[in-house]
Each structure stands twice: as structure tokens, then as C-alpha cells.
C-alpha positions as CSV (number, residue, x, y, z in Angstrom):
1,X,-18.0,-15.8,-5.8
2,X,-16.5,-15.4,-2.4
3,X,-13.9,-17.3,-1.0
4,X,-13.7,-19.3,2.0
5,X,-11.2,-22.0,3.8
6,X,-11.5,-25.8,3.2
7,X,-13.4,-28.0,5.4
8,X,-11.5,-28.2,8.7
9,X,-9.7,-25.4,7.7
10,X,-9.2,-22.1,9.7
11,X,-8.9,-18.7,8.0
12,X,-6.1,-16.6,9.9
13,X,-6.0,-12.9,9.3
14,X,-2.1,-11.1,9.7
15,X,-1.6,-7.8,10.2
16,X,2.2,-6.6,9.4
17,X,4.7,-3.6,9.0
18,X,7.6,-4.2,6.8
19,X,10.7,-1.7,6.2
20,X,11.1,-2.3,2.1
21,X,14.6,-0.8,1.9
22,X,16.5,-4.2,1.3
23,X,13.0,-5.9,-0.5
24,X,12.8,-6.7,-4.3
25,X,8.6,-5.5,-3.0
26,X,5.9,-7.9,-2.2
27,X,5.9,-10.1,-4.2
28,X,8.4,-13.7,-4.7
29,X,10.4,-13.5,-7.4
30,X,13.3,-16.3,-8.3
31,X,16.6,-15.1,-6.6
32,X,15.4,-11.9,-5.2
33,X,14.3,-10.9,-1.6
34,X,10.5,-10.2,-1.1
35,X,8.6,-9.9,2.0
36,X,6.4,-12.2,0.6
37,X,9.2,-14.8,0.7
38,X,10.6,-14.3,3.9
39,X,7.2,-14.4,6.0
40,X,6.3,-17.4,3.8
41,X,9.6,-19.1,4.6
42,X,9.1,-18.5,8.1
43,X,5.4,-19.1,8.7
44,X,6.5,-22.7,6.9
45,X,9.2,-23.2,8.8
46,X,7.3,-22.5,12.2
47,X,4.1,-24.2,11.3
48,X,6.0,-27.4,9.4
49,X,4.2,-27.5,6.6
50,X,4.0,-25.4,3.2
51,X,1.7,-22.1,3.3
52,X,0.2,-20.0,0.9
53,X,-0.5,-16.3,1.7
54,X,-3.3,-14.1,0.1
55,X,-2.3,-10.2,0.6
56,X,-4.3,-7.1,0.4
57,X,-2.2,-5.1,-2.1
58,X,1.4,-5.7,-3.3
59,X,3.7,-2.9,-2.8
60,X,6.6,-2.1,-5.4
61,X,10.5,-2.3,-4.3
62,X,11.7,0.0,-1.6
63,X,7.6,0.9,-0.1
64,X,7.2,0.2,3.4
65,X,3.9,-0.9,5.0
66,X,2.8,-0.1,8.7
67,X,-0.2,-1.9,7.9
68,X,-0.5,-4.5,5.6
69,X,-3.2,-7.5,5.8
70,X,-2.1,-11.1,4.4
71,X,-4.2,-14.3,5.4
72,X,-3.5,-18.2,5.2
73,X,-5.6,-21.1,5.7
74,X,-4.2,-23.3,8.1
75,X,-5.9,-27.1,9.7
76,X,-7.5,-26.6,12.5
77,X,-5.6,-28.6,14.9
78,X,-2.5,-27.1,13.6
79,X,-3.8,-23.6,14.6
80,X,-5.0,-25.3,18.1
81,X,-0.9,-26.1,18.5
82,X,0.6,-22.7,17.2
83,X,-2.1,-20.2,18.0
84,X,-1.1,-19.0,21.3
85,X,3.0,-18.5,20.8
86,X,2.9,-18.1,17.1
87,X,3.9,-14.4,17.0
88,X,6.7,-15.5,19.4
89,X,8.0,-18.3,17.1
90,X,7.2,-15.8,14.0
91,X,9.3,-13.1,15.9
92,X,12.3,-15.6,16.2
93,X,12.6,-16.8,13.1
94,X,11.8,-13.6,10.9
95,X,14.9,-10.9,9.5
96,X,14.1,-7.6,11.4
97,X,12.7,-5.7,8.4
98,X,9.5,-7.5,8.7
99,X,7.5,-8.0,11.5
100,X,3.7,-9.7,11.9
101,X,1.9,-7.8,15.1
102,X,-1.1,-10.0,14.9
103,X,-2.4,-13.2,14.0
104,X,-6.1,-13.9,15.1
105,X,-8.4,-16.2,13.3
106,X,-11.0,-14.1,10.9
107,X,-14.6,-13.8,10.4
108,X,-17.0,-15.6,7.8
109,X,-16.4,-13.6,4.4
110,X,-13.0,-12.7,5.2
111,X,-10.6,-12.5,1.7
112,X,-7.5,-9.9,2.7
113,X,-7.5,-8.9,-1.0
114,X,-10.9,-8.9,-2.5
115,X,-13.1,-7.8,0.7
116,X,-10.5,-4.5,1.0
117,X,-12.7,-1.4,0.8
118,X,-10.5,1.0,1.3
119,X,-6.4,1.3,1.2
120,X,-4.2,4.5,2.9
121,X,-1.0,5.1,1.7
122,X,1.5,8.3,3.1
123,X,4.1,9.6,1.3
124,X,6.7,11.5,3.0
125,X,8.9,14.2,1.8
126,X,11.9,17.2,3.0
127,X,12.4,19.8,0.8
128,X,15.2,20.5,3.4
129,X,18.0,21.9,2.3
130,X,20.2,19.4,3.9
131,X,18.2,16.4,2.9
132,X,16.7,14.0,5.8
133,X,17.6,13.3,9.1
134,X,19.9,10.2,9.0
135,X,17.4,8.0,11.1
136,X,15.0,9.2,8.5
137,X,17.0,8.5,5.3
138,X,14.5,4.9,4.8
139,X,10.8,6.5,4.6
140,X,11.5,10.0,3.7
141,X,12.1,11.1,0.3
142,X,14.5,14.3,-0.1
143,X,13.1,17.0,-2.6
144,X,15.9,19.7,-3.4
145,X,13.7,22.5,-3.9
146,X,11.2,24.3,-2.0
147,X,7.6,22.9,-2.0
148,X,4.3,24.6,-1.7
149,X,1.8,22.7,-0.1
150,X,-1.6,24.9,-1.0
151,X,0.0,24.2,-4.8
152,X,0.0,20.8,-4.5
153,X,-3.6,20.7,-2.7
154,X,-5.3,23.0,-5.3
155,X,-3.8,20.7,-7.8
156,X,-4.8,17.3,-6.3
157,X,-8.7,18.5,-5.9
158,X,-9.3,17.4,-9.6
159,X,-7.9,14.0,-9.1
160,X,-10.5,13.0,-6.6
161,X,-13.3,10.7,-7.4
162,X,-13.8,8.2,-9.8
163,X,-11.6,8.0,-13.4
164,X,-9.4,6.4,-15.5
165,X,-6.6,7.0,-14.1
166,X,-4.2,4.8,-17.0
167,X,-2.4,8.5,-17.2
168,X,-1.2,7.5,-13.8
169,X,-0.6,3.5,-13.5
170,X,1.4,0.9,-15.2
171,X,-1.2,-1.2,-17.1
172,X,-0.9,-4.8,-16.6
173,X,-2.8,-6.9,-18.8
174,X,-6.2,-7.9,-18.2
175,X,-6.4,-5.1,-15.1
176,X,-8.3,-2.1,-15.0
177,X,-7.4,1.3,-14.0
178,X,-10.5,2.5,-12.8
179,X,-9.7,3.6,-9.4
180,X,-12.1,6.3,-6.8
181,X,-9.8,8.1,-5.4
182,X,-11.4,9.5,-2.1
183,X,-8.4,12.1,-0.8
184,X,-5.2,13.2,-1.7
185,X,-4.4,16.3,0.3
186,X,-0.6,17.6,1.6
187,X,0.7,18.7,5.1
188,X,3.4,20.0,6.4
189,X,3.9,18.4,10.1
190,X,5.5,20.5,13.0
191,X,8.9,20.8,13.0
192,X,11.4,17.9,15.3
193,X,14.4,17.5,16.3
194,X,14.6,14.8,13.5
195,X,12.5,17.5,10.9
196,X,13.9,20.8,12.0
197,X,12.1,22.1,8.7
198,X,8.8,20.0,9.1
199,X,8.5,17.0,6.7
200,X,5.5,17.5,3.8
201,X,3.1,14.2,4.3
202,X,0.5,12.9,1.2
203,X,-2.5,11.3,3.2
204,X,-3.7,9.6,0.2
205,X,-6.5,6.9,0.0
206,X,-8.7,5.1,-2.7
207,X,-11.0,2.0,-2.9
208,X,-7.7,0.6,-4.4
209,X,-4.3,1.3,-6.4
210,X,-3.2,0.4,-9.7
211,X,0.7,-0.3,-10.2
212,X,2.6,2.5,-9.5
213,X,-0.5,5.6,-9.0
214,X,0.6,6.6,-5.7
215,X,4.3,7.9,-6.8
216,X,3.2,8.9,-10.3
217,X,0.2,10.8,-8.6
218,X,3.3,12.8,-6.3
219,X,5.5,12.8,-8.8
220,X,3.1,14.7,-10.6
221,X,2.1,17.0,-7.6
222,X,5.9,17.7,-6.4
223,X,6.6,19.3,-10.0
224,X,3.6,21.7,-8.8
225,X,4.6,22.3,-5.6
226,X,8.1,23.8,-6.7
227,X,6.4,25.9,-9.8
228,X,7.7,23.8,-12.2
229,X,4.2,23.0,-13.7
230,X,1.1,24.7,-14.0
231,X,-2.1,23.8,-10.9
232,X,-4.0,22.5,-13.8
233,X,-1.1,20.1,-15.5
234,X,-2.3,16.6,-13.0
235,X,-6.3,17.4,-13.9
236,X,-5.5,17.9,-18.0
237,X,-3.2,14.9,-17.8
238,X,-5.8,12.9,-16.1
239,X,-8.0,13.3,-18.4
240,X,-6.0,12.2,-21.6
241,X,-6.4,8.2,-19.5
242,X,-3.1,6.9,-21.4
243,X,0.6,6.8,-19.4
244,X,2.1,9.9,-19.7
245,X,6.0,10.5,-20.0
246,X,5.4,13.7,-18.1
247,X,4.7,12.1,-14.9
248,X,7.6,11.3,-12.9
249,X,7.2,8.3,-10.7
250,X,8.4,9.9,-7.4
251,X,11.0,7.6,-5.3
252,X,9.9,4.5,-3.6
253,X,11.5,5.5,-0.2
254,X,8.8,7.9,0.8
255,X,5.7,5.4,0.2
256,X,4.3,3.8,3.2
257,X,1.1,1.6,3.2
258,X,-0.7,2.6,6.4
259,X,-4.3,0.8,6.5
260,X,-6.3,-1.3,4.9
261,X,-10.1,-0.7,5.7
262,X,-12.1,-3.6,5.8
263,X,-16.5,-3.7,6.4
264,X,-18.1,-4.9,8.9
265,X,-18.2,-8.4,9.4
266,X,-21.9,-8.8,8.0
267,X,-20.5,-7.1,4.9
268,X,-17.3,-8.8,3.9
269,X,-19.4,-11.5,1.5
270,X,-20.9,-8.6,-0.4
271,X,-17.7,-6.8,-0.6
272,X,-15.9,-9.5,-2.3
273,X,-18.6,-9.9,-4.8
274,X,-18.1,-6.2,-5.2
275,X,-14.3,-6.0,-5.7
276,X,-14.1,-8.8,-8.0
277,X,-16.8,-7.3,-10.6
278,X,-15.2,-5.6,-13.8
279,X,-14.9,-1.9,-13.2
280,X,-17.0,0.3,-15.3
281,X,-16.9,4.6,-15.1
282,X,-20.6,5.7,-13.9
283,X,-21.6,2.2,-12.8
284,X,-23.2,1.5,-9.2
């Protein structure tokens, strides 16, 4: 069943970047900081009245987002008052860790969670000796050793597709982790004047993430890329599908949620249906 706004309601899709240095992650938590709390806070405070947000993936403590998707429904006449200077307002009110960069109304079938076909995280490492540039120190993670790139590529080709990848998440109850992972493949960028040695980048993307897959899947991959492990150690623990104490969950630092990829307009109904059917290996 998909989800739409209320009678004389208005659907409003956001599209934010977020440093998560100083966050306690997405989502609100009694006494803590969250991004979720702040932009709620402030999207009540500029529109007066109380607001609920629906995001497209939760990100853990410390992981920064270039491109995360939230929605709210808001009145209609409400959004007639606030629609042209609410990024203004938002801008005015909001700590500068957290920004929104658009706010437009969305389409029929719209849901920022459940009609998500795609997400694309990068994770960003130095295997510099002298760790990373200080204006880098946020969203690059600092590897002491010397990291092959072809190692870690070689290794990640029998992670893609569709598994169980439980050897890889943090179960939480009820939730599946079924995942189709579509790439996970290393570079090393040219070299800067802030990455004299050329930072190592993961361009990894799936249909979705379960808790914590992203850093497990590095941490797994950087233990390859300075010989510690064998190419074929992520594909054999893959395939034992329960949490492994092998893994090591790489730091949070490096994370950064880059897109979420949504259908067509004509297409966001069906997605939703899609997303919210129980996951099942081999099934259509």
C-alpha cells in the first residue's frame, strides 16, 4: 500500500547534506544530537507548527550525507505562505552542520523511504603516511598502511549481486538482510594539494543498506588491500550469512551518503509496493 498526504495536504520532497562529525546519526534520540532533531526543530519552528519527517535511509553516528532525501506533509495554505523563502528561513535558523538545498513539492507516489530504488554511498580513505590533510580530517578516514586498490577490487567482485549479507549487517529485529548490491569498486583519485598521495574512494551502491554493511563491507576490503587477508576471505565470509567477528566495521568518518535514486514519476506507486514486500533470495 503506498502512501500519500492527507486531504489538503501537500507532500514536500527535501534534499540535504549534513556534516555528521558532532551528530549522535540520523535518527532523534532523548538527550543526544541528531540531524533528524535539529532540521525537525527548525522546520517547526519556521513553519509554527509540529512536523513529522520521513527519510530515505538513516545514517549511523559520525556519516555524512551530500544527498540525503527526507519529506513532510504540510497544509496547503501553509506551504502557499512559506514556499517561496523557506530555504531562507531554514538557512537562518539551522546549526551549520546541516543544510536543506531544496524544498519543492513532489509528485503523486512520492514516499522518500519506500519508493528509494537505489542508494550511493563513498567511502574515503589515506593510507598516507602522515594521515589526512587537516581540512580533510571530517570525511576521510586515515589507514596506516599501504593499500592496494586491484586487491580490494578483485576481492569485492564476489560481493555483488543479490545475498544475505547478515555476515555484513547488524540485524535488527523483524528486518531483512537481503540486499543487491550493484557495485563496489576502489579508486585511487589524482593527487592535490590537500591529497598529495591521492585519497582511495569506495563508489558503492545497492537497492538498499542494512545497518552498518557499508563499513563492515570496507572494513573487510581494507584488511585485503594491505595483505592482511586473503582475496577470497569477504566472498567465503559472505557466504557463511551470520555476523562475523572478523569483519571490522571501518570508521564512520569516511562514510558519505551521496544519492538516492528515485523512478520515474509514473513509477514511484509501483516502487513502493516493491520496497515494502518481504525480501526473498531468487524471487522477482
Amino acid at each position: 500500500m503506498s502512501t500519500e498526504p492527507a486531504p489538503g495536504h501537500v507532500r514536500v520532497r527535501l534534499d540535504l547534506a549534513y556534516d555528521g562529525t558532532h551528530f549522535s546519526g540520523w535518527a532523534i534520540q532523548p538527550k543526544r544530537r541528531t540531524v533528524c532533531g535539529e532540521l525537525t526543530s527548525a522546520l517547526s519552528t519556521v513553519l509554527r507548527q509540529d512536523v513529522t519527517l520521513v527519510v530515505a535511509g538513516r545514517t549511523d553516528a559520525g556519516v555524512h550525507a551530500s544527498g540525503q532525501v527526507a519529506h513532510l506533509d504540510v497544509p496547503l495554505e501553509l506551504w502557499a505562505e512559506h514556499e517561496e523563502r523557506l530555504l531562507r528561513r531554514l538557512a537562518a535558523v539551522l546549526p551549520g552542520d546541516v543544510r536543506v538545498w531544496s524544498a519543492v513539492p513532489a509528485p503523486v507516489g512520492f514516499d522518500a523511504r519506500f519508493a528509494a530504488m537505489g542508494r550511493r554511498y563513498a567511502y574515503r580513505v589515506t593510507d598516507a603516511a602522515y594521515g589526512p590533510h587537516p581540512l580533510r580530517r571530517n570525511d576521510v578516514t586515515w589507514h596506516p598502511r599501504t593499500l592496494d586498490p586491484a586487491l580490494m577490487n578483485e576481492a569485492a567482485a564476489a560481493l555483488l549481486g543479490e545475498h544475505d549479507f547478515a555476515s555484513f549487517c547488524k540485524k535488527r529485529e523483524g528486518a531483512t538482510t537481503i540486499r543487491c548490491l550493484t557495485r563496489l569498486e576502489w579508486t585511487r583519485e589524482a593527487p592535490t594539494s590537500l591529497t598529495p598521495v591521492g585519497l582511495l574512494v569506495a563508489d558503492v551502491r545497492a537497492d538498499a543498506f542494512c545497518h552498518s554493511m557499508v563499513r563492515s563491507l570496507v572494513g573487510a576490503l581494507l584488511a585485503v588491500g594491505e595483505g592482511r587477508r586473503p582475496v577470497g576471505d569477504p566472498g567465503r565470509i559472505l557466504a557463511e550469512e551470520v555476523r562475523s567477528p572478523e569483519v571490522k566495521v571501518a570508521p564512520p568518518q569516511g562514510l558519505t551518503l551521496e544519492e538516492v535514486v528515485y523512478p520515474a514519476d509514473a513509477e514511484l506507486a509501483g516502487q513502493q509496493l516493491k520496497t515494502r514486500r518481504i525480501r526473498v533470495l531468487g524471487a522477482d
